[in-house]
N, C-alpha and C positions, 0 to 999 in steps of 0.2 A: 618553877624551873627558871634556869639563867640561861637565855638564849645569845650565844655570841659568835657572831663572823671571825675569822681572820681571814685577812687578805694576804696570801702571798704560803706557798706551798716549802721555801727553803728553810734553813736550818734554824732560822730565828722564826719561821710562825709554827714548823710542828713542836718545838721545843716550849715558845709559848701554849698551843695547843694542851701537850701534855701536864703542863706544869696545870692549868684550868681544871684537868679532870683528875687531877693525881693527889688537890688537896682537900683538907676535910671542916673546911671554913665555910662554905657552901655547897649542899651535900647532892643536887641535885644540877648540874651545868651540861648543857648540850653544844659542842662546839661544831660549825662547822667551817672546814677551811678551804679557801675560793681559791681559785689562780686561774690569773688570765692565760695560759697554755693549759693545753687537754692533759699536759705529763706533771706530775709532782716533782718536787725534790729540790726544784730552785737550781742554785749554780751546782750542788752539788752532782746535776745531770750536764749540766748545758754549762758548766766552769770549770769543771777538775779535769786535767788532761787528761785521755783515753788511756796512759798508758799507767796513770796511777789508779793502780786498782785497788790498792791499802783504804786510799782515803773513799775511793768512790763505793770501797763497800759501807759507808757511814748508812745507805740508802735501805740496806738490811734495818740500820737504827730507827731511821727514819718512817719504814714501812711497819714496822713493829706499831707504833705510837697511832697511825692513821688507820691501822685495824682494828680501834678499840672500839668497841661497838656505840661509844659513846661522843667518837668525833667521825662525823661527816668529810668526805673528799669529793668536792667539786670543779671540778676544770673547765676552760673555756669558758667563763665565767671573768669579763672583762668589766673592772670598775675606773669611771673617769668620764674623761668627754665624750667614749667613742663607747658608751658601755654604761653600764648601772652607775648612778653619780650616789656619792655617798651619801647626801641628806636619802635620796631612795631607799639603799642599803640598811640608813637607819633605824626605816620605820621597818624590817622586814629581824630585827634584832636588837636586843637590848644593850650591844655593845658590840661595837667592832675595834677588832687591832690591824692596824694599818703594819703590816711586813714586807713590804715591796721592796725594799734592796736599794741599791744606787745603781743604776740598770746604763747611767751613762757613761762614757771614757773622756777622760780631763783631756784639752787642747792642748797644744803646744803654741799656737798662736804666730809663727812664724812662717816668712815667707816662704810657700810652694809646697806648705802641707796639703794642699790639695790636689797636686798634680796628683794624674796616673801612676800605679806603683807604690802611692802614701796611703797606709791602714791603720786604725786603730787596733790594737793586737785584740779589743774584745772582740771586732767585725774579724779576726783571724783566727780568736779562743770558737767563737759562735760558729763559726762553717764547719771545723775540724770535730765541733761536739754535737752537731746535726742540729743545732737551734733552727725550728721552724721558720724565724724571722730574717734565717740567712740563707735560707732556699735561694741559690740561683747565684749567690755572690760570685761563683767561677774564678775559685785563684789559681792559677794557671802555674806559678812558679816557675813561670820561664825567666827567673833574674839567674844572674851567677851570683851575685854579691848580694848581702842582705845587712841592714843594721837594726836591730833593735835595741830604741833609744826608753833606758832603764834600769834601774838594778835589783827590781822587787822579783817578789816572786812569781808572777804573772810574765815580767820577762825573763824570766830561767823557762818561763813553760812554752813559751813560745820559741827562744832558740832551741829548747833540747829537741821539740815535734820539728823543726826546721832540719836537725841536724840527723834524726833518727831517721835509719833505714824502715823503705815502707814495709822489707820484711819482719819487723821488729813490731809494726803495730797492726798488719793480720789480724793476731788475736785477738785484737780489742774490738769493742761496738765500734771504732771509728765508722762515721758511714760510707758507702761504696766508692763513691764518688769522690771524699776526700783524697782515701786511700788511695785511689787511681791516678790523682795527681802529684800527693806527695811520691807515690814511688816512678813518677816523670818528671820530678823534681828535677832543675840543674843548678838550683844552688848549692856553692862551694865554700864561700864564706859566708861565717854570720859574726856579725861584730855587735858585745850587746857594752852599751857604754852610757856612763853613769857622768853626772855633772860632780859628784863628789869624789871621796874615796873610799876604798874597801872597808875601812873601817865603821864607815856611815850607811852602809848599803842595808837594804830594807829585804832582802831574799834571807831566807832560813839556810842553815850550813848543810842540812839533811837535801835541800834543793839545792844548793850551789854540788857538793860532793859527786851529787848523777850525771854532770854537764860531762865528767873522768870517765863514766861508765860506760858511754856509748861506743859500741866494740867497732862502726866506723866515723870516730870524728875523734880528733885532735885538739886539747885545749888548750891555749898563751897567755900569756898576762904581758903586758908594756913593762920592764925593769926601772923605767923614767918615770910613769904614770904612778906605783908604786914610791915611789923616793919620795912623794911629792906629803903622801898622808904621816902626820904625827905620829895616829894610832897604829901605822905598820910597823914604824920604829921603835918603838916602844906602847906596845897592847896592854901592859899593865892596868892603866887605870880604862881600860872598857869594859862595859856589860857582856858576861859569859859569852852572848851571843856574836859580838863584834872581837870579841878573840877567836873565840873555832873560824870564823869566816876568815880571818888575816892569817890564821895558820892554813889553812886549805891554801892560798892562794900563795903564799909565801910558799907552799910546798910545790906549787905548778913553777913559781919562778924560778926556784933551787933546780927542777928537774930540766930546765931549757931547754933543751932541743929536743930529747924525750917525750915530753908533752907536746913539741910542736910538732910530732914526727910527721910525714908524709902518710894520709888519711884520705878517705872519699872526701869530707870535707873539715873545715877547720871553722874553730870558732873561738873568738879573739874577746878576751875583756880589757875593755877599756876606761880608764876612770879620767875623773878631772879634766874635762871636756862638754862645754856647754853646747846646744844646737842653735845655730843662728839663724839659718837658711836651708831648705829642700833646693836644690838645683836640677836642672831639666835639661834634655838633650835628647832632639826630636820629641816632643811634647810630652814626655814621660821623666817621672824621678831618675835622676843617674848618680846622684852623690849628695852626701849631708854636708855640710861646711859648719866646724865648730871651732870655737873659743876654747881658746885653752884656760883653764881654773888653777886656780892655787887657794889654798885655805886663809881666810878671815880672821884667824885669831877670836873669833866669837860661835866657832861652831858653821860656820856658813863659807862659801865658797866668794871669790871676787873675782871679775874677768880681768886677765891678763894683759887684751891686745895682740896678740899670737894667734894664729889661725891655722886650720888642716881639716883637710877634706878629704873624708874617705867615701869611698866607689860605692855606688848601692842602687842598683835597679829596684830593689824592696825595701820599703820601711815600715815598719811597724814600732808605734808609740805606745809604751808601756810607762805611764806616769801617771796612773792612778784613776778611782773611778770618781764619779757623783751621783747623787740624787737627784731626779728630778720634780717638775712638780706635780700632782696628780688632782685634777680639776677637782675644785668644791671642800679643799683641805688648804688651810694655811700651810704658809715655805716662807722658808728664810733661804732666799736665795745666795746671800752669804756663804751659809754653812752647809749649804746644800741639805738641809734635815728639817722636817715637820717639826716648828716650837713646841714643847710642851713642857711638864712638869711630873716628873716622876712617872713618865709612860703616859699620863694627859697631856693630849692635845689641846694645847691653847688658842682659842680666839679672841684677838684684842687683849689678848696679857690675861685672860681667865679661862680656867678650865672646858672644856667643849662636854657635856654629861654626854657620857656613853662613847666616846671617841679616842684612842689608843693608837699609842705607834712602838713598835718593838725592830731589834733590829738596825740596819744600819740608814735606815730612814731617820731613826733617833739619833744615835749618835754618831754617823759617818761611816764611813768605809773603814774603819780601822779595827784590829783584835784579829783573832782566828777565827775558827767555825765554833769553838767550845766558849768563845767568847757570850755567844748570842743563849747562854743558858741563863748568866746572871743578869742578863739584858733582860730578859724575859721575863725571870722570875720577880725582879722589880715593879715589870707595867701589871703582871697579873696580881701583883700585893697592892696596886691600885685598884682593877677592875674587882677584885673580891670588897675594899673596902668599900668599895660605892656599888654594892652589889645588891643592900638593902631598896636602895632609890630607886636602881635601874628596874630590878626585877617586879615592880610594882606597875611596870607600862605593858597597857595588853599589843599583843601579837599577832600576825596570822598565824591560823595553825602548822603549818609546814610553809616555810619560806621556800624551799627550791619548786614546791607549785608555781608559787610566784612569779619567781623566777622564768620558770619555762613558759607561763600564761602571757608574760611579758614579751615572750620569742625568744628568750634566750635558750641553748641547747646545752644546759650542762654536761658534763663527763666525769660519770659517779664514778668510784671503786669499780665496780665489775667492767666499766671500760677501759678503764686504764691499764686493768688486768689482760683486756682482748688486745690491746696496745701493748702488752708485753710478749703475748704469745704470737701476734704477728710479727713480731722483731726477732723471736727465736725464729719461727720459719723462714725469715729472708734470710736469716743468716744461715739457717742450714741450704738454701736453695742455691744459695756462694760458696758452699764448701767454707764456712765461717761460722765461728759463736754468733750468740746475737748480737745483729747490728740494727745501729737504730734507726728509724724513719726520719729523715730529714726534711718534708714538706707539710703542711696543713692538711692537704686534701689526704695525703695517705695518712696522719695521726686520725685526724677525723672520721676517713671511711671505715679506719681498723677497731676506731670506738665504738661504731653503730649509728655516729651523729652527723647531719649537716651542718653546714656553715649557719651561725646565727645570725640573722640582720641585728645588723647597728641599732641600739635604744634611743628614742629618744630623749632631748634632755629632760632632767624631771625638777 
């Protein structure tokens, strides 16, 4: 038998997972897959907006894959400094795959990102999707004005939750508490603004098109800001995807006052506009001050020298995420991603036996969700070739003994399950679907498990 961990519960280790047990090169493999949270699913829980339920039913796909009788689901289950260090891990498996994600949000680096008021939108995706680790963040949304500085699709998902009535997301698991504040929300604007132009902007046209949908909010485009991009003038020579974007928005320009009309709130796209400075008034964020951009002639933007400040008691930083590093694995702090070679993890430029990384640990933040299939199916056409070597090193007989003899408190399947059905009950207990538990002690009390003490290092 081939006994192999994956670390990391989202769309790149159940897909690796499957792919493990799905081929017929190794006829006998036992996976099981850890995550440091008691809940599975990765961002697919704690990253897709509450109100996309298309994409967040992926977790039907997902839960299919982790009920095969062949791969284990273990939660709460923390690998690193603070938790099982891998050389440990190792000896408890013939191969483990490193799937942990890029869990952190890229800086801006500019002055007064840190005042009061200044978020990373993932500390603002995390509170609104009940992530345990943002228990207690308290966004308050007492700004009027909001910017959110980017043009991906993470910030389409945070203006639209910005701009959506809380009656509108009721239905969803949002959890209690969010809910209760976005619908004492008073902001009125949100301004989401990009250092490029439409033509270059990283959001999908099926996300940008919903910002129209929202039955009270109001969408604009800048008629200036627009003049400025090549590809709006002439879309011809752009990728399918940067033509639908400049005709959607070309079509908010064409309808001008229409789409500006008079709305609960409004929400402004801005392009060609760099951020230079967070400014403050009374020790809180009150406005961004940016550089105005004009295009490079090489694909890339140049400052102008021109300056404009718009009002924002809220900011939220949508530019992207990273990797970070995870004790007892090499990092290329660079690329933000664990070296390796073909899904091997390299040490000192040579292969690491039994060690594996899938996912955006290996190659960045970048692709979709369907991305992390042939990411996957890659590292596991490594782990099967080196599958004769590995499978030759004896084992304990059940690793999650191990595990728990060690103190740790795993959260098998059948907890995750009592974790699902106390989230129906809260929710019927509100007059709501289920909604989800937003702290440790209730995901934990509802699994049956205590808090594990911290491992030491090994």
């Amino acid at each position: 038998m081939l006994r192999v961990a994956v670390v990391g519960s989202g769309p790149s280790g159940v897909y690796t997972a499957q792919a493990l047990v799905q081929q017929s090169l190794v006829p006998d493999v036992r996976v099981d897959v850890l995550d440091r949270l008691p809940c599975p699913y990765g961002l697919v829980r704690y990253g897709v907006a509450p109100d996309h339920e298309k994409i967040k039913s992926l977790q039907n796909t997902l839960r299919a894959v982790l009920e095969d009788e062949r791969i284990g689901f273990a939660g709460n289950v923390e690998v690193g400094a603070r938790g099982l260090t891998p050389a440990g891990l190792l000896r408890l498996y013939h191969a483990v795959v490193y799937c942990v994600g890029a869990a952190r949000d890229r800086r801006l680096g500019l002055p007064g990102e840190d005042l009061p008021g200044s978020f990373s939108a993932t500390d603002f995706v995390s509170w609104y999707s009940a992530h345990p680790d943002a228990a207690g963040s308290g966004f308050t949304l007492g700004a009027r004005s909001a910017v959110v500085i980017g043009v991906g699709n993470v910030a389409v998902d945070v203006t639209r939750i910005l701009a959506r009535g809380a009656a509108e997301l009721r239905p969803t698991d949002v959890p209690h508490e969010a809910l209760g504040a976005l619908a004492g929300s008073r902001v009125r604007e949100v301004h989401m603004v990009g250092r490029r132009g439409p033509s270059q902007a990283k959001f999908t046209t099926k996300e940008l098109r919903e910002l129209a949908t929202l039955p009270d909010a109001s969408v604009g485009v800048e008629p200036t800001d627009l003049a400025l991009d090549p590809g709006y003038a002439d879309p011809s020579g752009l990728p399918a995807v940067g033509r639908r974007n400049v005709d959607v928005v070309r079509g908010w320009a064409e309808a001008g006052g229409d789409a500006a009309r008079a709305r609960a709130r409004s929400i402004r796209l801005r392009f060609f506009l760099r951020p230079v400075e967070l400014l403050a008034e009374d020790g809180r964020v009150a406005a961004v001050r940016f550089e105005r951009t004009a295009p490079d002639g090489a694909g890339g933007v140049r400052g102008t020298g021109t300056y404009e400040e718009i009002e924002a008691q809220l900011v939220l930083r949508a530019v992207g995420y990273r990797g970070v590093p995870l004790e007892g694995l090499p990092f290329d702090a660079a690329r933000g991603t664990v070296p390796h070679l073909a899904g091997r993890v390299l040490r000192n430029g040579s292969p690491s036996a039994g060690e594996y990384v899938a996912g955006w640990i290996k190659r960045g933040p970048t692709g979709v969700i369907g991305t992390n299939r042939p990411c996957a199916k890659e590292t596991v056409a490594s782990v099967l070739a080196d599958a004769p070597v590995l499978a030759a090193r004896p084992l304990p007989d059940e690793p999650l003994d191990v595990l728990r003899e060690s103190g740790l408190c795993p959260v098998e399947w059948p907890g995750w399950l009592a974790i699902e059905e106390a989230e129906d009950a809260l929710g019927r207990s509100l007059g709501r679907r289920s909604v989800k538990i937003a702290d440790w002690a209730g995901l934990l009390d509802a699994a049956g498990v205590g808090a594990a003490p911290r491992l030491p290092a090994a």
